[in-house]
N, CA, C and O of each residue as an XYZ file, in Angstrom:
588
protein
N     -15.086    -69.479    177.829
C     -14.145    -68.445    177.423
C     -13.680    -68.751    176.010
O     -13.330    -69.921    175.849
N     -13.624    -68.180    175.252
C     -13.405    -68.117    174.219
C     -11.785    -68.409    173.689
O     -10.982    -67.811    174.406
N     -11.341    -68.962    172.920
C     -10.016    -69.722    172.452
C      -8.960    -68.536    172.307
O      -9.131    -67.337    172.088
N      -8.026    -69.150    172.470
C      -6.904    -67.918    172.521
C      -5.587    -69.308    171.674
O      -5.696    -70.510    171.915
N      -4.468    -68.713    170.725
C      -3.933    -69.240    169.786
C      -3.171    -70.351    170.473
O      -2.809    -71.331    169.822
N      -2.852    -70.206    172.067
C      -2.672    -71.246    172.507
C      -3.121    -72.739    172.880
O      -2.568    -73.833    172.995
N      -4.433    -72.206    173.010
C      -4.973    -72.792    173.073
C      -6.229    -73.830    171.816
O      -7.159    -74.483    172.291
N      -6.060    -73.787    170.819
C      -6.839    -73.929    169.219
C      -5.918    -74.137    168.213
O      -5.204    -73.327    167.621
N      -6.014    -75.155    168.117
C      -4.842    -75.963    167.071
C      -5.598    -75.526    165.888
O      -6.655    -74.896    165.920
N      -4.741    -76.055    164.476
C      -5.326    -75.698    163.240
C      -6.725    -76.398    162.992
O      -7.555    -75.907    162.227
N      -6.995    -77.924    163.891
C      -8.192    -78.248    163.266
C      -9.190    -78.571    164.938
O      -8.931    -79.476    165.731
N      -9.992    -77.830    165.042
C     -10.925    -78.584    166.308
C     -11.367    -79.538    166.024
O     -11.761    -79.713    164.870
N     -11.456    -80.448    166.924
C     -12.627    -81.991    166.678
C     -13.834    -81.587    166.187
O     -14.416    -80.503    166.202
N     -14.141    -82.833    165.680
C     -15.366    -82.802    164.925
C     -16.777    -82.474    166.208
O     -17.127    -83.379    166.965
N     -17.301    -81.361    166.242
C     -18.145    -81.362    166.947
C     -19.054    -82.380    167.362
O     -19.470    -83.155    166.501
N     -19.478    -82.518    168.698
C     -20.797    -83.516    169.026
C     -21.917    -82.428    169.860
O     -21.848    -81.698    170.849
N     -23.251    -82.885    168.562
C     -24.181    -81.959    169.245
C     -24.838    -82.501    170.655
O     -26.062    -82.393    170.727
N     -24.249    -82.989    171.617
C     -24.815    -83.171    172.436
C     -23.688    -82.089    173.387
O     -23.979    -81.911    174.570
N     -22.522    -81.453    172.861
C     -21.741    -80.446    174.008
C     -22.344    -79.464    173.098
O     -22.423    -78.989    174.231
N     -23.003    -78.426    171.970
C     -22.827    -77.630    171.519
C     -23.942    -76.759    171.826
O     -25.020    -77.128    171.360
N     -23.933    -75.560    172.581
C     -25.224    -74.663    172.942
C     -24.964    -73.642    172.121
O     -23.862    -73.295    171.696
N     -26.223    -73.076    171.868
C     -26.361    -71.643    171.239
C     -25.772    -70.863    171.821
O     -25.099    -71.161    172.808
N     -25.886    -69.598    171.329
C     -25.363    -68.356    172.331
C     -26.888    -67.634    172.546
O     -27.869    -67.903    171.853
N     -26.864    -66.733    173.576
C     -27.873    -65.763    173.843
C     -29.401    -67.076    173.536
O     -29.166    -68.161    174.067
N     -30.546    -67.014    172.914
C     -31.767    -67.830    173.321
C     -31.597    -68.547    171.856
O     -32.562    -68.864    171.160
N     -30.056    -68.782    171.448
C     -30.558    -69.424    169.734
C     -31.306    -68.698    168.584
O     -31.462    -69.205    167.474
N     -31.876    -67.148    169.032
C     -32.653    -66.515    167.987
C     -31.420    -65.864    167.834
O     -30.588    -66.515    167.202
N     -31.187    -65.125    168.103
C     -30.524    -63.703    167.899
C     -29.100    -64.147    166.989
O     -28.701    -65.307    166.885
N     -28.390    -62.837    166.312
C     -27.637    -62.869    165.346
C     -26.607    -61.679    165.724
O     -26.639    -60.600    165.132
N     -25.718    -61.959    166.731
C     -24.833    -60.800    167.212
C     -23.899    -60.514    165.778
O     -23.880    -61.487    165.024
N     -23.603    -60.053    165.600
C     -21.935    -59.365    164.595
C     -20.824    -58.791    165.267
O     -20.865    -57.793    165.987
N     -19.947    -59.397    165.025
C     -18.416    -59.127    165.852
C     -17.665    -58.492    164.481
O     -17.798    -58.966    163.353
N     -16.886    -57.373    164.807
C     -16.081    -57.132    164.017
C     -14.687    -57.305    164.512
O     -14.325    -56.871    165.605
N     -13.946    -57.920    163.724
C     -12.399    -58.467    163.723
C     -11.961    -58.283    162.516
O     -12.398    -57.626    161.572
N     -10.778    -59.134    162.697
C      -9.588    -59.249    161.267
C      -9.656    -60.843    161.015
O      -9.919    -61.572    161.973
N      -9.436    -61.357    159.815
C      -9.247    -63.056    159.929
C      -7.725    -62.860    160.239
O      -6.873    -61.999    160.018
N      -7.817    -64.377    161.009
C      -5.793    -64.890    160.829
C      -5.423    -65.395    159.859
O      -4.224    -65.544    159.624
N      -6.562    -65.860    158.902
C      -6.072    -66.288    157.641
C      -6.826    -66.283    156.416
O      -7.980    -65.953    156.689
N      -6.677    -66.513    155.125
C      -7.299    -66.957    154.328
C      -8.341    -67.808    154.632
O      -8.059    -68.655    155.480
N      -9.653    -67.836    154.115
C     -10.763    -68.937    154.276
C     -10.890    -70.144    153.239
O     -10.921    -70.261    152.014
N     -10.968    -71.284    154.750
C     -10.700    -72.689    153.875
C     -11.672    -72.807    153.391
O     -12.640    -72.326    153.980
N     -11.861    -73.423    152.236
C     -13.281    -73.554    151.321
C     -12.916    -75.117    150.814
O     -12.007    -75.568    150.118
N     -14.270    -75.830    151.622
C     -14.281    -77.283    151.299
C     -15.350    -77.750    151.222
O     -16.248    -77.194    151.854
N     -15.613    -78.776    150.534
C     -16.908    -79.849    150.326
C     -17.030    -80.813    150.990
O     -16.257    -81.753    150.804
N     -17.904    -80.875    151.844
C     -18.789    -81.851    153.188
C     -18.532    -83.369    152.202
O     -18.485    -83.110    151.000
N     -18.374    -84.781    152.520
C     -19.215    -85.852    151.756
C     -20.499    -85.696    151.247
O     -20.915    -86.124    150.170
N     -21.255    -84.890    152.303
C     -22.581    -84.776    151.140
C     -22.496    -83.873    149.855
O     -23.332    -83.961    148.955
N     -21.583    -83.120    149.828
C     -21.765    -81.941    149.051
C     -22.012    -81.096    149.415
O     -22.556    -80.346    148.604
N     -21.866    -80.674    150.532
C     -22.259    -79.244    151.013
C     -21.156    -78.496    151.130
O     -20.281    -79.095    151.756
N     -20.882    -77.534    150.814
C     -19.829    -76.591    150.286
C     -19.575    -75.421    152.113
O     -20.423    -74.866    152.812
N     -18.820    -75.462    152.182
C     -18.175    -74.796    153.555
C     -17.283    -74.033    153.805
O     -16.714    -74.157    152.720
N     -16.637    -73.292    154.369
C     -15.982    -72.438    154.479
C     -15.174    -72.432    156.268
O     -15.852    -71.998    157.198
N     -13.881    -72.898    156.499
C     -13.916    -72.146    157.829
C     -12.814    -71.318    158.022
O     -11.741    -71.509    157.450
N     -13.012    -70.470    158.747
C     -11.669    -69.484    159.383
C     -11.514    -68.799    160.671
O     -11.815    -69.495    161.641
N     -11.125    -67.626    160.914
C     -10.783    -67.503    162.444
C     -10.942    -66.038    162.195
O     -10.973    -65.538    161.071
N     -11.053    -65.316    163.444
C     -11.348    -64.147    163.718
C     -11.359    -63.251    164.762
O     -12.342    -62.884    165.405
N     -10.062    -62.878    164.911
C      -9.646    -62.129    166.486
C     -10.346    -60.888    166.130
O     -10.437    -60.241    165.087
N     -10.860    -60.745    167.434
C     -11.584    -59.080    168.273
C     -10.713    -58.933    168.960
O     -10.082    -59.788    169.582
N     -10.485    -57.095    168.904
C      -9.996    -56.844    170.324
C     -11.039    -55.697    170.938
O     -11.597    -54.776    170.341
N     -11.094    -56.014    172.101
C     -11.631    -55.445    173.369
C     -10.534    -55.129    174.261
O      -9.524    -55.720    174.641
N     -11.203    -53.714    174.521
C     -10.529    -52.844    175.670
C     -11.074    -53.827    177.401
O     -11.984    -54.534    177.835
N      -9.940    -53.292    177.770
C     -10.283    -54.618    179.080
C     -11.181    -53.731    180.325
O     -11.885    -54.307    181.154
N     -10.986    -52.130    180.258
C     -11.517    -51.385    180.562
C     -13.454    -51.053    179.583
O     -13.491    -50.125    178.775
N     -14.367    -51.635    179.754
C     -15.330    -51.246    178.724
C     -15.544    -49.748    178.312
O     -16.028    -48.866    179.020
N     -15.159    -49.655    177.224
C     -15.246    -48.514    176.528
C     -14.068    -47.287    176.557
O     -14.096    -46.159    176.063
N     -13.261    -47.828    177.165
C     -11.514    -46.846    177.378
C     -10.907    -47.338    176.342
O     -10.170    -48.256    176.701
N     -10.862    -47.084    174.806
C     -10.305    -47.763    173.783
C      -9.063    -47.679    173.974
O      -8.439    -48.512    173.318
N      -8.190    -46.741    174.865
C      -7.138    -46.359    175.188
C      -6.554    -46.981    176.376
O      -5.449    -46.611    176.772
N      -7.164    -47.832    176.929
C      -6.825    -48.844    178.179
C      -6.363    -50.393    177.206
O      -6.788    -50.725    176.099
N      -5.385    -51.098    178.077
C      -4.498    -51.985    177.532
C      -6.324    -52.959    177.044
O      -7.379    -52.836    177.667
N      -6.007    -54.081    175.422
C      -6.999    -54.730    174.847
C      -6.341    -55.980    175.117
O      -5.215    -56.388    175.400
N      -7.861    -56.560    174.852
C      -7.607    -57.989    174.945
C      -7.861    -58.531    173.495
O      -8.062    -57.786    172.536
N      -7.835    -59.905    173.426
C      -8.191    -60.289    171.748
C      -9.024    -61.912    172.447
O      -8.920    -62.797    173.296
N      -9.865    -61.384    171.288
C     -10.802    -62.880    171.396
C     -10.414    -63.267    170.109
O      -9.922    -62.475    169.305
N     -10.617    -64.468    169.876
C     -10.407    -65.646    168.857
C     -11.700    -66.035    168.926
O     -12.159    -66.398    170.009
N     -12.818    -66.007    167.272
C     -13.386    -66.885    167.511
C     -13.298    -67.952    166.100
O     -12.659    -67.520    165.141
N     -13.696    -68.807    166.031
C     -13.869    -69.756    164.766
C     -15.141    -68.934    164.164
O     -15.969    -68.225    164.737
N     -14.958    -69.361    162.535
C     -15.964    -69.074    161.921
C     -16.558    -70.010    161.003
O     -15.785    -70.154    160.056
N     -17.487    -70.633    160.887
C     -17.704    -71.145    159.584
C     -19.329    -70.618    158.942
O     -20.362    -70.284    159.523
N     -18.954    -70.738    157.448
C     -20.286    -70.578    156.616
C     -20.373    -71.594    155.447
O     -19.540    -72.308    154.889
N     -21.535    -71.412    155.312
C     -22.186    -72.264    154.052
C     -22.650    -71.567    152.681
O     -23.089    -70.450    152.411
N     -22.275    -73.054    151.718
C     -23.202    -72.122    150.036
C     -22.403    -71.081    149.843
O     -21.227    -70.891    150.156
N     -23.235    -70.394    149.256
C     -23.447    -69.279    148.450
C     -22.404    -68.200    149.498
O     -21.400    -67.790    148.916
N     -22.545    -67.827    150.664
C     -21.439    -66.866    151.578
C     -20.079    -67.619    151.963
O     -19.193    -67.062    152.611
N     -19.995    -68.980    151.488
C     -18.730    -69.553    151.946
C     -17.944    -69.481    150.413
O     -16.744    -69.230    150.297
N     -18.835    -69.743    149.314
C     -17.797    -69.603    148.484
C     -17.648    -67.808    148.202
O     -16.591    -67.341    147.778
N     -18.679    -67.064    148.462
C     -17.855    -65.607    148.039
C     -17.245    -65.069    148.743
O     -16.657    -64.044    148.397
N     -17.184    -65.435    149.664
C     -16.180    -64.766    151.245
C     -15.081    -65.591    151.036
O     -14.090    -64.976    151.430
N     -14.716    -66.906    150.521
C     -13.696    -67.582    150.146
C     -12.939    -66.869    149.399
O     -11.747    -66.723    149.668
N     -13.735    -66.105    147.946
C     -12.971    -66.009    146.848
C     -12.522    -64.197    147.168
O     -11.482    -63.663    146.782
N     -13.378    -63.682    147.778
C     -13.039    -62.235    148.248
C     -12.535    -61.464    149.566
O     -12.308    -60.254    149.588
N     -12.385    -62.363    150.701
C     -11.692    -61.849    151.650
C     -10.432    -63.006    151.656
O     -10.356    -64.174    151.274
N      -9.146    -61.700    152.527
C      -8.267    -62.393    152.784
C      -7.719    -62.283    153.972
O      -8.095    -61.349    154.680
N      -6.565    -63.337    154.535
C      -6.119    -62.607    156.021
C      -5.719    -60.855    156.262
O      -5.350    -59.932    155.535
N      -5.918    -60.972    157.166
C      -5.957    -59.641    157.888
C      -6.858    -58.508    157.591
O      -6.897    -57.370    158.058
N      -7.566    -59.103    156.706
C      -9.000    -58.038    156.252
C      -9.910    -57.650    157.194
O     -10.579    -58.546    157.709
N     -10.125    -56.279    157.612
C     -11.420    -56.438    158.298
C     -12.878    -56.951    158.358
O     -13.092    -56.757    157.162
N     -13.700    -57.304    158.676
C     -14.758    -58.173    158.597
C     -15.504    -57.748    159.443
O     -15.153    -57.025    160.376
N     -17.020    -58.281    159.152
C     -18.148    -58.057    159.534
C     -18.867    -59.413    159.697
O     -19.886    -59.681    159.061
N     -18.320    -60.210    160.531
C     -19.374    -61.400    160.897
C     -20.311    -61.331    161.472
O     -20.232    -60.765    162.563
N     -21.767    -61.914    160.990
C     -23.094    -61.981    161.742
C     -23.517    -63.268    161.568
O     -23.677    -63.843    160.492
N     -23.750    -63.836    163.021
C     -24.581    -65.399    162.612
C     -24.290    -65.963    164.269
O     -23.608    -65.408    165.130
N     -25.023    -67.187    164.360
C     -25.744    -67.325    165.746
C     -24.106    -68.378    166.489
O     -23.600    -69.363    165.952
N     -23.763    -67.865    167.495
C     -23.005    -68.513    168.017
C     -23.433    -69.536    168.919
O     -24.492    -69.497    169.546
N     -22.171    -70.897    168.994
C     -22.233    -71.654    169.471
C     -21.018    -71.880    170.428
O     -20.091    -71.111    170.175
N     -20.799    -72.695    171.408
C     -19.644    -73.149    172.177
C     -19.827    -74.829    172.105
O     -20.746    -75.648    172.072
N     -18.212    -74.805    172.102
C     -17.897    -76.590    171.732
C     -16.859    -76.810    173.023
O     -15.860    -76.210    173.420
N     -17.404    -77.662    173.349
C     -16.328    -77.900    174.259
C     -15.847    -79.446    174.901
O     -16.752    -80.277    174.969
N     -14.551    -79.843    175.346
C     -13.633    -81.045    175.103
C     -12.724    -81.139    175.724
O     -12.359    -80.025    176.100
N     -11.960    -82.106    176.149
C     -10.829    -82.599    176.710
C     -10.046    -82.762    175.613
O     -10.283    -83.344    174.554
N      -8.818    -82.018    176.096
C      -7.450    -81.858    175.233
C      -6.839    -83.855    175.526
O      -7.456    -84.678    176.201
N      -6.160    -83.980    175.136
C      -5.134    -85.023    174.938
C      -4.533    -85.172    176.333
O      -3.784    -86.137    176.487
N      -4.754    -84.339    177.406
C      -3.998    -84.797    178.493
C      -5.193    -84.227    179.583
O      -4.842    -84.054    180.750
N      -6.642    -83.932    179.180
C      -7.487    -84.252    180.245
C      -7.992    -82.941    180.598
O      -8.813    -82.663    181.472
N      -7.151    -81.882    179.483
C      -7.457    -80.396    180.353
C      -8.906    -79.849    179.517
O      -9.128    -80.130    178.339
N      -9.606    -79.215    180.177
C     -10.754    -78.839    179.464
C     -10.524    -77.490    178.551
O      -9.817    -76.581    178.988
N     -11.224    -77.394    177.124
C     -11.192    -76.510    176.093
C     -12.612    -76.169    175.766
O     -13.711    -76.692    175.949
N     -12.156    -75.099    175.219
C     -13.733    -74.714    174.694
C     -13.437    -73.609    173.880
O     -12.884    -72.577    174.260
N     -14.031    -74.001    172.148
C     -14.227    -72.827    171.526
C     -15.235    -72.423    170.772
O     -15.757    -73.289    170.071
N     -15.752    -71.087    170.711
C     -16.614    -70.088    170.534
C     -16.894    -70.113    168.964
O     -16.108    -69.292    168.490
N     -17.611    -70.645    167.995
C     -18.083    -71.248    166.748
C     -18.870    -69.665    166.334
O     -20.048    -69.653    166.690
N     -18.563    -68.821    165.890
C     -20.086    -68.793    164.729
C     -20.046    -68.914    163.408
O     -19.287    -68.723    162.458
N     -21.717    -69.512    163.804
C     -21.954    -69.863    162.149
C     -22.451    -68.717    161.350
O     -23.629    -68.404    161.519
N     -21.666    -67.977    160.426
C     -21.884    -66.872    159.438
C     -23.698    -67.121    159.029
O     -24.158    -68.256    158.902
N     -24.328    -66.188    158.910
C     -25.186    -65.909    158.081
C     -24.638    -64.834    156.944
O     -24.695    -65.298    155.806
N     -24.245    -63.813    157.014
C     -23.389    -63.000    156.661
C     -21.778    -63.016    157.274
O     -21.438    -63.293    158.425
N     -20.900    -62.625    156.111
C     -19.564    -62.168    156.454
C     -19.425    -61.234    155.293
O     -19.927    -61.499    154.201
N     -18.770    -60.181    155.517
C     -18.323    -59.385    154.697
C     -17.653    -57.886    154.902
O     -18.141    -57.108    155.722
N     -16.664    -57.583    154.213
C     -15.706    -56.690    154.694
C     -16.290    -55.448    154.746
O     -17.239    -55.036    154.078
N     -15.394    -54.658    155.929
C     -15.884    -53.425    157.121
C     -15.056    -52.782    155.999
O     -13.945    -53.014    155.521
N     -16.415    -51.526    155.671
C     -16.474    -50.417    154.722
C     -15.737    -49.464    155.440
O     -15.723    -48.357    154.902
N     -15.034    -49.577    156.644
C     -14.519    -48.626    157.542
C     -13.359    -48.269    157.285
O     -12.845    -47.158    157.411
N     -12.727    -49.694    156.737
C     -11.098    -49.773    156.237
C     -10.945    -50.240    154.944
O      -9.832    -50.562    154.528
N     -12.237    -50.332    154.060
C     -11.774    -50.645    152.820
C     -12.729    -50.214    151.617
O     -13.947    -50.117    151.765
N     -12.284    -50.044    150.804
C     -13.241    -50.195    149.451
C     -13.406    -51.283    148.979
O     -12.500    -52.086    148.751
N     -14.973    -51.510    148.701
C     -15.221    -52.502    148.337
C     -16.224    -52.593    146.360
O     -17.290    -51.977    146.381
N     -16.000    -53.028    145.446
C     -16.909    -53.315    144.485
C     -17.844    -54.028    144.357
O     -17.624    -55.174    143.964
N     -18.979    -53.683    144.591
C     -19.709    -55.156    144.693
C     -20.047    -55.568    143.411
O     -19.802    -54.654    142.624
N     -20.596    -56.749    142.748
C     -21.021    -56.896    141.828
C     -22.220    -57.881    141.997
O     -21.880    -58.962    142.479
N     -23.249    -57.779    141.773
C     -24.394    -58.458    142.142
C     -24.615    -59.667    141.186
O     -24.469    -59.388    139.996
N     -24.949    -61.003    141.488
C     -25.342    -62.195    140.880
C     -26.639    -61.555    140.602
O     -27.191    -60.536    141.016
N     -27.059    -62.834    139.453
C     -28.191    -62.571    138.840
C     -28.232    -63.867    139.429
O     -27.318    -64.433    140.029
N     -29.872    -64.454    139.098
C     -30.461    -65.393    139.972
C     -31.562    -65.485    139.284
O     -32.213    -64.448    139.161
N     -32.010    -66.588    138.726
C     -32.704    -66.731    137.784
C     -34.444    -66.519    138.826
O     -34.516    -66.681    140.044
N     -35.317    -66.239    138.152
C     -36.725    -66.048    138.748
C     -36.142    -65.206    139.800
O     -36.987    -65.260    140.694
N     -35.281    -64.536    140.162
C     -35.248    -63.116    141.030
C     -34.904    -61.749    139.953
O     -34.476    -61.843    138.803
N     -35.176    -60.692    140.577
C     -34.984    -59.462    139.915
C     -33.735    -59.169    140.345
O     -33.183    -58.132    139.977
């Protein structure tokens, strides 16, 4: 089940890939649309690998498809890499709508007093804000040996 604010402190443990499964067969690339709860943290790994993480409530009707029946909200974590962690860093902000796509994972752990947790990871291939509620400018990088 997926994390709810009670449950997901500001920092999850450091994952161990021996609890962490894909979602669906590991191929596939669902997209959830939500809002972030916050600004995206943008940090550098020890190796140098440049990162990004943040959070991202959905709501779902608890009734499927009665948008008008009481919703629920999922929480999931997000993180990305490179090149989409620093421009989603520098261009979305909390409460923006969003367009996350990228392969989910579940982590899961014993809290501090034994109770079991588990939260719902995806890793961005894409993020970027829902043209539904906003205008957006894009401006395209150049990239050397690309057109």
């Amino acid at each position: 089940m997926p994390t709810t604010p009670e449950t997901q402190g500001d920092e999850s443990p450091a994952p161990d890939p021996s609890q962490i499964t894909s979602g669906l067969d590991g191929s596939a690339s669902p997209a959830r649309v939500g809002n972030l709860t916050a600004d995206l943290d943008l940090r550098v790994s020890p190796t140098g690998t440049v990162y990004a993480r943040g959070r991202l409530a959905v709501q779902t009707p608890t009734t499927p498809g009665d948008w008008k029946s009481e919703k629920v909200t999922i929480y999931y974590d997000l993180t990305c890499f490179g090149a989409v962690a620093e421009h989603a860093a520098d261009t979305l902000r909390k409460g923006m709508r969003v367009i996350a796509v990228g392969r989910t994972e579940v982590q899961r752990w014993s809290d501090s007093d034994g109770q079991p947790r588990e939260t719902v990871r995806i890793i961005c291939e894409e993020l970027s804000p829902s043209l539904r509620w906003a205008q957006v400018s894009v401006k395209p990088l150049r990239r050397s040996g690309r057109r």
